[in-house]
N, C-alpha and C positions, 0 to 999 in steps of 0.2 A: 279631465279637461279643466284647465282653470278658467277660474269665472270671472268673466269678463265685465268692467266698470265701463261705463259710457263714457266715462271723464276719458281713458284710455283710448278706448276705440275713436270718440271724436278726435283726439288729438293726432291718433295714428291716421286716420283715414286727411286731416289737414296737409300731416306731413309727407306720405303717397302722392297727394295733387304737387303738391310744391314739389318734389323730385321730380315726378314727372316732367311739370312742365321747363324745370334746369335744362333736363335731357332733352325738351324739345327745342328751345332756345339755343343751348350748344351747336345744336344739329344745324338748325337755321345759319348760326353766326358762323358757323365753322366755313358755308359756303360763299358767304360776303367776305370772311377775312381771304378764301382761296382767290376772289376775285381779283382783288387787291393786290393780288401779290404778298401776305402778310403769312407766309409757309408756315413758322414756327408757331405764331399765332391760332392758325387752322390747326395745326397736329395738338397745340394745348387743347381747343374744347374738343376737338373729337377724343381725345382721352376722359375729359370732365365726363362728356357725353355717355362713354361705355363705364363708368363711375356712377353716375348718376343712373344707367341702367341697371346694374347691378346693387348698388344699395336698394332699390325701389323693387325690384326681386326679390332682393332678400326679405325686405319689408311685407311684401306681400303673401311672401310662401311661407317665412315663418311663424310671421302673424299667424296666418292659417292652420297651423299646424296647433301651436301655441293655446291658440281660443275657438278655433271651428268658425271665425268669421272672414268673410273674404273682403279683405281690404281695397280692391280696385276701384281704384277714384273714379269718379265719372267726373267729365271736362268738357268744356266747349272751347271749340279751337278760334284761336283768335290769329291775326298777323299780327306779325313781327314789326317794329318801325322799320323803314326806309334807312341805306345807311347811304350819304352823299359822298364823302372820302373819308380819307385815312383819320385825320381830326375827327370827325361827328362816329366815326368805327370806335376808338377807344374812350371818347366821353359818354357813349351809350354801354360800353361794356365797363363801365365802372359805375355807370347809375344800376347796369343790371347786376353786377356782383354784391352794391350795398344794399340795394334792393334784397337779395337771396341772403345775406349775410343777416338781416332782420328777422326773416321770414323763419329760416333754419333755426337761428334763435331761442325766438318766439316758440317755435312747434317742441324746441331741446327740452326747454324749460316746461311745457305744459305736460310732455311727455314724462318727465321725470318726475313731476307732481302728481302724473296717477301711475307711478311705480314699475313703469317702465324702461328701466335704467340702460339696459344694454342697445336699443335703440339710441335713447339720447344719448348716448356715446358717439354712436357713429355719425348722429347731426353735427355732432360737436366736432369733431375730426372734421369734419367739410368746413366746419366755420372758421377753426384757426386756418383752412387752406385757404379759403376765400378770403380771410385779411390780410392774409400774404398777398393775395395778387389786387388787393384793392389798395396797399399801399406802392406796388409798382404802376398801375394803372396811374393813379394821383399825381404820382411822380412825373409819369408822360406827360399827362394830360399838363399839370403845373411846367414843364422843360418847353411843353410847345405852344401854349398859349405864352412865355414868355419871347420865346423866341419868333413866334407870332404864325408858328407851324412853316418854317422856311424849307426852302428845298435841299438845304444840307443836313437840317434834323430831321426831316422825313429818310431821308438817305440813311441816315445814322441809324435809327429806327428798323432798316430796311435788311441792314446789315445784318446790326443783332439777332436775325430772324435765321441765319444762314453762314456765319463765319463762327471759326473757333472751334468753343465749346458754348456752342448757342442755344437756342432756345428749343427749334425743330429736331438736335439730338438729345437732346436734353427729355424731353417726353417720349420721343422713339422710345428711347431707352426702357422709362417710366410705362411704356407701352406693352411691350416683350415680359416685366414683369407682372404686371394682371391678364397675360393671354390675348392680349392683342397685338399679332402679329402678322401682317400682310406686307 
């Protein structure tokens, strides 16, 4: 069994809570974006969601394996903020993706410093995905504070979620390839 540094394990056991709690926050937002009307939006975190379940799996069972320590975070559940409409839904899901974008980081880099390389790989795959979607978030948020969230950019918004090659097939798809398929 290899032996286990504390510098590691603290940093694995920081970054188990913080997966977790993506996957609990997806879960949450997934059902305010269905509210809304926001399809494509909902089908993105419930994909994040079974992502973030599955790294934090992985995390926990390999670790396990790995060192003989059982990584399960312990957490206190907190709510979620209030979303009021479509504007306050994508400027809270870009404070919470810079938010996760730090955090992931932060854990990549502590993780890799006590030698645990192939974890922080996979943080870091979440974090190039997460600047991807923090600079389309930015984007919105910057189009509709200009346009002062009018009822043709909300519509425009509305669309994207639903026409084409949009956003809600766009992660089906992305779906069917990690086994979520209903």
């Amino acid at each position: 069994m290899l032996k286990l540094s504390e510098q590691l394990k603290a940093a694995m056991q920081t970054a188990a809570a913080d997966v977790m709690y993506a996957e609990r926050y997806c879960k949450e937002y997934m059902t305010k974006a269905q509210k809304l009307g926001l399809q494509g939006d909902k089908r993105q975190l419930r994909y994040y969601s079974v992502i973030y379940h599955n790294i934090g799996n992985y995390f926990n069972t390999d670790f396990y394996d790995l060192t003989g320590y059982d990584l399960m975070p312990r957490y206190t559940e907190t709510e979620f903020e209030k979303v009021q409409d479509i504007p306050d839904f994508f400027k809270k899901l870009l404070a919470y993706n810079e938010q996760m974008y730090d955090k992931f980081h932060s854990s990549a880099n502590a993780i890799q410093a006590a030698n645990g390389y192939a974890y922080a790989c996979i943080l870091l795959k979440r974090v190039a995905e997460i600047g991807q979607d923090i600079k389309d978030y930015r984007r919105i948020v910057r189009e509709g504070d200009i346009c002062e969230w009018s009822e043709a950019y909300i519509q425009r918004l509305m669309l994207r979620q639903t026409t084409d090659k949009n956003k809600h097939d766009c992660y089906e798809d992305k779906e069917k390839e990690i086994g979520y398929n209903f």
